[in-house]
C-alpha positions in Angstrom: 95.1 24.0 -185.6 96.5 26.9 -184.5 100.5 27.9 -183.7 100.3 29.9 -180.2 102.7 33.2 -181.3 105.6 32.5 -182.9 106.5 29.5 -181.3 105.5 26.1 -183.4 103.1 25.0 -181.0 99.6 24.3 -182.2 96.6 24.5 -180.7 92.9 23.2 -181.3 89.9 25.6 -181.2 88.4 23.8 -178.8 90.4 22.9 -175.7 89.9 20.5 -172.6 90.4 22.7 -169.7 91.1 20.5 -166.5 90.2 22.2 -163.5 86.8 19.8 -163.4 88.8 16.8 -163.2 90.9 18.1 -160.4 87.3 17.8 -158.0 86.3 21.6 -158.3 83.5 22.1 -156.0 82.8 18.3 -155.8 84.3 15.4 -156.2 85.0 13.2 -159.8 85.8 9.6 -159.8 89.0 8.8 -161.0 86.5 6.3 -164.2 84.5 9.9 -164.4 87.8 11.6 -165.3 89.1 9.1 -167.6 85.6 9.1 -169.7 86.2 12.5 -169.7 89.1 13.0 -171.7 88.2 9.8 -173.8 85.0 11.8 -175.1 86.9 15.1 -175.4 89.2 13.1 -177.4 86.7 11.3 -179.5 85.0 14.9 -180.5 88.6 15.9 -181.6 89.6 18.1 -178.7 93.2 17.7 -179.0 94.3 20.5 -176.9 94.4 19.9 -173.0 95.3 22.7 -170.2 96.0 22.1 -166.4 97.9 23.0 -163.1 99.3 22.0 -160.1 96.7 24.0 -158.2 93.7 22.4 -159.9 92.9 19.4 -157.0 96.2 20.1 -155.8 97.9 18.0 -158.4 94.7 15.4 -158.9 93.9 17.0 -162.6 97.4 17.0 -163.6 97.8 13.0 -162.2 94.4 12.4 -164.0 95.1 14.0 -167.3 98.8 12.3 -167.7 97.3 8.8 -166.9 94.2 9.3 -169.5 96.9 11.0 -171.9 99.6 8.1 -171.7 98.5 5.6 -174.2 97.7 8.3 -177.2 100.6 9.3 -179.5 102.6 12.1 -178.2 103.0 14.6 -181.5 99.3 13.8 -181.6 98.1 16.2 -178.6 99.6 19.6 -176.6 99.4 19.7 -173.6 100.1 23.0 -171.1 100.2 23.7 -167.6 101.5 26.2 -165.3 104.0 27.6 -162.4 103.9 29.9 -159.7 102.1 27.7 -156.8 104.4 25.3 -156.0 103.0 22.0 -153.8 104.4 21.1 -150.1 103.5 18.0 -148.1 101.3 18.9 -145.5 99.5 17.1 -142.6 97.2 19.9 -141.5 94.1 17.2 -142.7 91.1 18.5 -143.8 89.8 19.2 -147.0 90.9 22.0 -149.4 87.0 23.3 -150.3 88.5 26.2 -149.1 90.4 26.7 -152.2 87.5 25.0 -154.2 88.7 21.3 -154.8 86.7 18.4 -153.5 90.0 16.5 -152.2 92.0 15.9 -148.9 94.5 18.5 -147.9 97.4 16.5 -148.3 99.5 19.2 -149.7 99.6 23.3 -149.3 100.0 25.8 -152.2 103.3 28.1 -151.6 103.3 31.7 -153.9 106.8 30.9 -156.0 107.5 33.0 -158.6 111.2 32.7 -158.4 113.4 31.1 -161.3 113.9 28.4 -159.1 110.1 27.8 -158.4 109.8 27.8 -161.8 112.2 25.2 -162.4 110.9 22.8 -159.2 107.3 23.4 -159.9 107.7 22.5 -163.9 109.8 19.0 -163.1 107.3 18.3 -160.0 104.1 18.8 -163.1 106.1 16.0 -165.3 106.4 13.7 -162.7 103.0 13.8 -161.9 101.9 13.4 -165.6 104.2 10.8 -166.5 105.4 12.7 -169.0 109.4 14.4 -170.3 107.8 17.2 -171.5 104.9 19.6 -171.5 103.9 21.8 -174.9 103.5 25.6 -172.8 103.6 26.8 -169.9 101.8 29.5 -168.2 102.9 31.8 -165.1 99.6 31.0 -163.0 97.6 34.0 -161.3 100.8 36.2 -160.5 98.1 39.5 -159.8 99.9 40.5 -156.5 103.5 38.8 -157.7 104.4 41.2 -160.8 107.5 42.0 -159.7 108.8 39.0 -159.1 106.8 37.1 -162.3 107.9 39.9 -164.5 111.6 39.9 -163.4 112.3 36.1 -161.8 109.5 33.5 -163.4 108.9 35.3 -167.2 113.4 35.2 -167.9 113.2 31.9 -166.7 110.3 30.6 -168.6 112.3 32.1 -171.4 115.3 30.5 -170.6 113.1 27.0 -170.4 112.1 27.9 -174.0 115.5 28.9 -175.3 116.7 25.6 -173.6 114.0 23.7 -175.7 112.5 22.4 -172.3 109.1 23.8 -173.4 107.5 25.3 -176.7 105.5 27.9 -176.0 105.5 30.5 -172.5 102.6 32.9 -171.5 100.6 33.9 -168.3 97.4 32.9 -167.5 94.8 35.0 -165.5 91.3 36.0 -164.5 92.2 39.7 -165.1 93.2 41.6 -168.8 95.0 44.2 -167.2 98.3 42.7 -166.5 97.8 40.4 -169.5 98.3 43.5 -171.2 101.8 44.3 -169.7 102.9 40.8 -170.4 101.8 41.0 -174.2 103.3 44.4 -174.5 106.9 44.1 -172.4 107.3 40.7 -172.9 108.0 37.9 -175.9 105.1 35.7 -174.3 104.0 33.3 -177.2 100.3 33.7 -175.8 97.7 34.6 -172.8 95.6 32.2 -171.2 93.0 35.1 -170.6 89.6 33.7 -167.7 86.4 35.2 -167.8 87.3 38.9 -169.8 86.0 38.0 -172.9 82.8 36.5 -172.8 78.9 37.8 -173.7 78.9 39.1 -170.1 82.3 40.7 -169.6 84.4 42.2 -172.7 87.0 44.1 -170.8 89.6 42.1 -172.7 88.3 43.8 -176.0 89.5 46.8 -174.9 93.7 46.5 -174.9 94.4 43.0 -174.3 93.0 41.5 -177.7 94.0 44.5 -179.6 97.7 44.6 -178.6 97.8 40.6 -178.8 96.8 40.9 -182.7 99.5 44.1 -183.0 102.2 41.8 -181.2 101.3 38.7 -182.9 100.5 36.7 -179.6 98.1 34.4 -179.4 95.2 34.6 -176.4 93.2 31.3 -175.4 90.1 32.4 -173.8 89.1 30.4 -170.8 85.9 30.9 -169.0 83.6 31.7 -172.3 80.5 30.4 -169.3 81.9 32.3 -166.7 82.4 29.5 -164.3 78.7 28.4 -165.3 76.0 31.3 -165.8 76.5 31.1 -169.5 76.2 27.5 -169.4 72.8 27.1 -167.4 71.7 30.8 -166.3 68.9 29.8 -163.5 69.0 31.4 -159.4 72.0 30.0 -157.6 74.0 29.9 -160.8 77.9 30.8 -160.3 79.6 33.9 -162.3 83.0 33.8 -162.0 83.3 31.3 -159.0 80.5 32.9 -156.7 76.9 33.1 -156.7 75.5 35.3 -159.9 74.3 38.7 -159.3 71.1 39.6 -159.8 71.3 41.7 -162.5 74.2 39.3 -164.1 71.7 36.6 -163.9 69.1 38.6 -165.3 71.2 39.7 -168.7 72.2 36.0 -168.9 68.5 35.1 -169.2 68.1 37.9 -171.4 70.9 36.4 -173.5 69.4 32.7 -173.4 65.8 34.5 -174.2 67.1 35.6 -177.6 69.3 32.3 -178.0 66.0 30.4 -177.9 64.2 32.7 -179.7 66.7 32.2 -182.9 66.9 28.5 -182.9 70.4 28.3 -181.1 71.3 28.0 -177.4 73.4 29.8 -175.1 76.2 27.6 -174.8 76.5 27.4 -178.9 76.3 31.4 -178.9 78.9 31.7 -175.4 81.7 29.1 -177.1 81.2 31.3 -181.1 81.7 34.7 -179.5 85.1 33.8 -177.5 86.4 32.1 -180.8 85.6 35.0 -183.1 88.0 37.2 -182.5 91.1 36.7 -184.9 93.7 37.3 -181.8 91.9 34.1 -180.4 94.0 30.8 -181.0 91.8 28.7 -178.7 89.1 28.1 -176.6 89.0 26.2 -173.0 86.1 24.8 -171.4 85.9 23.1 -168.5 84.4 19.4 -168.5 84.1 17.0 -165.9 82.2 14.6 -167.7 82.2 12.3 -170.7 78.5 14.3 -171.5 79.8 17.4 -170.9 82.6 16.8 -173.4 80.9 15.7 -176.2 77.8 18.7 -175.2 80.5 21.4 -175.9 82.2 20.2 -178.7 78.6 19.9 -180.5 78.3 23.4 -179.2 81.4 24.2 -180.6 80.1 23.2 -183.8 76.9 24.2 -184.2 76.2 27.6 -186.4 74.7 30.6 -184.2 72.4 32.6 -186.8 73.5 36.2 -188.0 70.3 37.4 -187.0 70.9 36.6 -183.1 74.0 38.4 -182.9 72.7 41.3 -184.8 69.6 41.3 -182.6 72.5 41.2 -179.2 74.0 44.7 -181.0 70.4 46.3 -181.5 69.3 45.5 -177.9 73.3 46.8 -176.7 73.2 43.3 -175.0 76.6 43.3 -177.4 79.5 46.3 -177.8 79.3 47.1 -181.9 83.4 46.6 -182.2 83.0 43.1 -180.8 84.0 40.4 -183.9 81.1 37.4 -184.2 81.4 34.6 -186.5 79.3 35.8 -188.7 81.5 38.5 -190.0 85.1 38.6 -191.8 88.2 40.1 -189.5 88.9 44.0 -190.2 
């Protein structure tokens, strides 16, 4: 375990991220769900993130329910604010925004301190629960002003108040993760997609200011939404269909996996955790097999000679940690 920044929270390695369970793409049976987070549970995942937007509200509903029976001090458990949920009777289904579920509600932008407040108390009634571990400000790319000045004091305040452990933001992007690391007191970044065997953009400022500021960064999206996981034609990078020449470094990638008696999952989940700034990893599972398939992932040992054979071939930047060596 892990404490996220300075805050007393503690983290797994592994986490259960829960964006699967809220129907993206297709549809999860509420039994599906449940095995799910009984597997991830089994394989010691003890660390479980989710969101109102995820299934508008379904993953959050899902994860409290599978959640309620096990000992409270025994799991954390974040979410996040900055799309609040209003009725709506438009119909319809919300593919649109990804999720296999009826439209019953619509996402509002709130990054006020009010939102903040509404959207937290509307998450704990929807998991059954009086508290949640951390909180994140959810995808605020085109609300900085507002996050910065409105939702991040009042996340604060929420901590201060001892309504929550642990506050951070959580995006697809390093950039701005950056700012919040460096002119903030966030405890940690929930950071999607930048650090990953394709895309190490987070290497550049993000990790290196986290480790200077002493904030933690969970990596999310270590198979960039799926190419990592299963790189074949149609595979998704980052929510859309791969690129060709994405796809074609990911086989590349899986080529030399095979080649040294590891796979490309193993290799994907090893590289995100490597890096000292990292407190934890998220993977999305929708599936009691897919639970138990990443935590032996997790486990398994990726052979020094792979990653040295990623720097020779420049499939791998030479200042990017892997598990094979000690921090600097």
């Amino acid at each position: 375990m892990t404490v996220l920044g300075r805050s007393g929270v503690e983290v797994a390695p592994l986490g259960f991220g829960a964006a699967g369970i809220g129907n993206l793409y297709t549809a999860v049976s509420d039994e599906q769900a449940h095995e799910a987070i009984d597997a991830a549970w089994s394989a010691g995942m003890r660390y479980f993130d989710t969101a109102p937007h995820y299934g508008i509200g379904l993953s959050e509903r899902r994860l409290g329910a599978a959640l309620r029976a096990r000992p409270r001090t025994e799991y954390t458990i974040s979410t996040k604010v900055g799309r609040r949920l209003e009725p709506s009777d438009a119909g319809g289904d919300d593919l649109a925004n990804g999720f296999a579920v009826p439209a019953t509600h619509r996402r509002v932008w709130d990054f006020s301190a009010d939102g903040v407040r509404r959207s937290l108390e509307e998450s704990l009634t929807r998991l059954g629960l009086d508290r949640v571990d951390a909180v994140y400000l959810h995808d605020p790319d085109d609300h900085a002003e507002q996050a910065f000045h409105e939702a991040y004091p009042a996340l604060e305040k929420l901590r201060s108040e001892g309504v929550v452990g642990a506050v951070g933001a959580g995006m697809n992007q390093a950039e701005m993760l950056t700012r919040f690391v460096r002119d903030t007191d966030v405890d940690m970044v929930l950071c999607a997609g930048r650090y990953t065997l394709l895309d190490q953009r987070a290497l550049a400022d993000l990790l290196p200011a986290a480790q200077e500021r002493g904030t933690s960064v969970v990596v999310g999206g270590a198979f960039n939404s799926g190419l990592l996981a299963d790189p074949k034609p149609g595979a998704t990078y980052n929510y859309a269909q791969a690129p060709a020449e994405l796809l074609e470094r990911a086989l590349r990638l899986k080529t030399l996996a095979d080649r040294h008696g590891t796979t490309l999952r193993a290799a994907a989940l090893a590289f995100c955790a490597a890096h000292p700034a990292v407190a934890s990893v998220l993977v999305g599972t929708r599936s009691a097999v897919e639970a138990r398939d990443c935590a032996e992932q997790f486990a398994a040992q990726v052979p020094a000679g792979f990653w040295q054979e990623l720097r020779d071939t420049g499939l791998l930047p030479p200042d990017a940690p892997v598990p094979t060596e000690e921090p600097s």
